[in-house]
C-alpha positions in Angstrom: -55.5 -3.1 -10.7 -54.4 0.4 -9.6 -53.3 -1.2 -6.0 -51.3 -3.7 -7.9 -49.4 -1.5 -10.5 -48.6 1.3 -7.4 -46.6 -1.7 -5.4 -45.0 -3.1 -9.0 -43.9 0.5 -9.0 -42.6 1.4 -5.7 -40.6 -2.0 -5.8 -38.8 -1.4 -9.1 -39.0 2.1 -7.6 -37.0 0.7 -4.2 -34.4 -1.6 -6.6 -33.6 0.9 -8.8 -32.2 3.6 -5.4 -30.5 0.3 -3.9 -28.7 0.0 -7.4 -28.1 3.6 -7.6 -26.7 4.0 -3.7 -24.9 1.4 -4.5 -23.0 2.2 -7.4 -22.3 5.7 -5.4 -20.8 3.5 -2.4 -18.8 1.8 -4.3 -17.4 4.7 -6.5 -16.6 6.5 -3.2 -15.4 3.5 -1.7 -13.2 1.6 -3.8 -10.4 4.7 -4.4 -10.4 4.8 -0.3 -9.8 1.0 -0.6 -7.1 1.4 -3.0 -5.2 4.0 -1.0 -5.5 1.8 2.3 -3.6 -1.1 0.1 -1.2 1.4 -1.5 -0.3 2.8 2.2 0.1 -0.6 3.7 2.4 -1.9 1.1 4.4 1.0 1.1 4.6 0.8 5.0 5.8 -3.4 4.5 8.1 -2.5 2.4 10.0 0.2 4.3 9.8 -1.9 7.5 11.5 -4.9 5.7 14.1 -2.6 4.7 14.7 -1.1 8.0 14.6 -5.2 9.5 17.4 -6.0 7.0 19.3 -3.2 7.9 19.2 -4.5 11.5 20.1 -7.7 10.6 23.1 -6.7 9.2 24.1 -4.5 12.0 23.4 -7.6 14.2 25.5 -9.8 12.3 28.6 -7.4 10.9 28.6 -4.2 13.4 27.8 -2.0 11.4 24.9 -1.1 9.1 24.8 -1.6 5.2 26.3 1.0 3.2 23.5 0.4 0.2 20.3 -1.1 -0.7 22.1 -3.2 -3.1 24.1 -4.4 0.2 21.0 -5.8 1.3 19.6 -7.3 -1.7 22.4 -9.1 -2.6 23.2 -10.0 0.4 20.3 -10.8 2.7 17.9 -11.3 0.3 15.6 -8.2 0.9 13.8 -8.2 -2.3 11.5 -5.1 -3.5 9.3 -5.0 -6.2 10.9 -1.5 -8.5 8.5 -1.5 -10.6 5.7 -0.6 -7.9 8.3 1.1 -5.2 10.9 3.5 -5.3 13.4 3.2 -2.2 16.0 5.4 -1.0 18.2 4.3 1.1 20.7 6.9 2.8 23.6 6.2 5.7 24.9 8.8 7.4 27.2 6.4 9.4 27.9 2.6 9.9 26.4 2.9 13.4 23.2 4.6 12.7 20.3 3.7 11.4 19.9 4.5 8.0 17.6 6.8 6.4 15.0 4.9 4.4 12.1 6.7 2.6 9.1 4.4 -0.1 7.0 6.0 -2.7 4.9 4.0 -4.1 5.4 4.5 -8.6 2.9 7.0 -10.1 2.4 9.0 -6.7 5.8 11.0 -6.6 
């Protein structure tokens, strides 16, 4: 019986760390995760910003004036509740300045 009740042991022994390792992975994990998402959308959204801008140019010679410009007019849309764009010109014939945040991390 002592043979028996060592290896009932060392197995619950053995699930209990592989429940416990991973409950640390994925609290360590997860918030990386989370960034990687946050980081990716943020990038999407600039660069479809930036392609609408360039559309524009293509199409009227010059670049937008606003972010409106593009919204309105070529359909760019941005979810504001998760993002925060700025959108600056300096002139019609350069590319504008255009800068995400992602809401909650400014």
């Amino acid at each position: 019986m002592g043979i028996l009740n060592r290896k009932i042991s060392f197995r619950l022994f053995a699930v209990g760390l592989i429940l416990v390792l991973a409950v640390i992975f994925t609290a360590v994990c997860v918030p990386v995760f989370q960034e990687d998402i946050r980081e990716t959308g943020r990038a999407a959204v600039r660069e479809a910003v930036l392609r609408s801008a360039v559309e524009c140019y293509t199409l009227e010679g010059a670049y937008p004036e606003s972010f409106e410009y593009l919204e309105k007019h070529y359909g760019l849309t941005v979810n504001k509740k998760e993002y925060i764009v700025t959108y600056e010109v300096f002139a019609d014939n350069q590319l504008p300045t255009v800068q995400v945040l992602v809401r909650g991390e400014e």
